[in-house]
C-alpha positions in Angstrom: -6.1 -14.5 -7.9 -7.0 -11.1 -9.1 -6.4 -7.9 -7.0 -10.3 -7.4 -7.2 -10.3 -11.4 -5.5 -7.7 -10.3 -2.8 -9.7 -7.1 -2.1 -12.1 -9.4 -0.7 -10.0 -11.1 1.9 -8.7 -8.2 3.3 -10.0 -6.0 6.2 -13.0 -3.9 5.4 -11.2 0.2 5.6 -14.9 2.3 5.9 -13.2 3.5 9.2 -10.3 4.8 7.4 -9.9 8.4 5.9 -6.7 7.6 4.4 -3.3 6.2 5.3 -0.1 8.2 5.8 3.2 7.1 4.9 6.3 8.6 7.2 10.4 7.7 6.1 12.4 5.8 8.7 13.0 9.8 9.8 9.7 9.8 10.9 8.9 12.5 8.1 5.5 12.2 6.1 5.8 11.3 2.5 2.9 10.3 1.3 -1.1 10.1 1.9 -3.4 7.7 0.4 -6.6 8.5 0.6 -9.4 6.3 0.7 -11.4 7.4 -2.0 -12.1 5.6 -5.5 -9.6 5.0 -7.8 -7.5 4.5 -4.2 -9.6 2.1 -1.6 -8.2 -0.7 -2.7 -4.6 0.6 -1.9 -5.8 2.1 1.1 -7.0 -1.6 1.9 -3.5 -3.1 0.9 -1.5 -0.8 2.6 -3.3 -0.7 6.1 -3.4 -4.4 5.3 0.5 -4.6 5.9 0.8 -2.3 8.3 -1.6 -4.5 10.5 0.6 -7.8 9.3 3.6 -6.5 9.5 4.0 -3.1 11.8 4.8 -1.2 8.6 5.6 -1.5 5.0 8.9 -3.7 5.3 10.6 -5.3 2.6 8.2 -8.5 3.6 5.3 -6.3 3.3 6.1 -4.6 0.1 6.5 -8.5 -1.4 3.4 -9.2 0.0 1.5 -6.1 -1.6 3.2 -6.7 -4.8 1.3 -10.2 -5.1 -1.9 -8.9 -3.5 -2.0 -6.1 -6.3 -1.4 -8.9 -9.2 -2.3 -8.0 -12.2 -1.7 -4.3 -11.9 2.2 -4.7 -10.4 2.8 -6.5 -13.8 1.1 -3.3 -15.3 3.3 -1.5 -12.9 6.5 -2.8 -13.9 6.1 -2.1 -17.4 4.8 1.5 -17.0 6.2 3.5 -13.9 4.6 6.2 -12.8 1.2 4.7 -14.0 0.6 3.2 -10.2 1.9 5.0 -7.8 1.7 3.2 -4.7 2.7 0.2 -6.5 5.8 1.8 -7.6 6.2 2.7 -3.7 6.2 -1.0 -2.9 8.9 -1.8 -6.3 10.9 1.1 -4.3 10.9 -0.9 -1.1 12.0 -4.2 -1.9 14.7 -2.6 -4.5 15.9 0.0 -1.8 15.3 -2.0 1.6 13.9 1.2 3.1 10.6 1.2 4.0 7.8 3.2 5.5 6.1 3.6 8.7 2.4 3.4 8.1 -0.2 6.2 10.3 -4.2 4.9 9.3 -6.4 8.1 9.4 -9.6 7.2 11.1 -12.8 9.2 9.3 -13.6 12.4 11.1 
């Protein structure tokens, strides 16, 4: 399937503002916020979270299939995707993130 096809069986995010990534210090790192150009990731992320109590080397797997087509993308252009490259990091590294979802205001 496509990543536009998996958008559709995930979780709807409208009650998201964004999602905040924090190391296994507990320190932020990273906020993805859900705005276009970065729903869908917003949707993947909280996604995983919800599946897996954070992005684990499991969950990073898993978001690097849900993405599809753009983690091949990814791969062959770093930097180009961001939170893609963030998943790549996991499952390379083993370290993952805790995952805060931002409810809108």
């Amino acid at each position: 399937m496509t990543f536009a096809e998996n958008l559709q069986h995930l979780p709807s995010t409208r009650h998201l503002a964004a999602v905040q990534l924090h190391n296994p210090a507990g320190e932020w790192v990273a906020t993805i916020e859900n705005q276009p150009g970065k729903a869908g990731s917003v949707a993947v992320y909280a996604a995983l979270a919800a599946r897996h109590g954070g992005i684990t080397v499991a969950a990073a797997q898993e978001g690097l299939a849900l993405f599809a087509e753009h983690t091949a993308n990814a791969r062959a252009n770093p930097g180009n995707h961001p939170n893609i490259d963030r998943l790549l990091e996991v499952v390379a590294t083993g370290q993952g993130y805790g995952v805060t979802l931002i409810p809108v205001a």
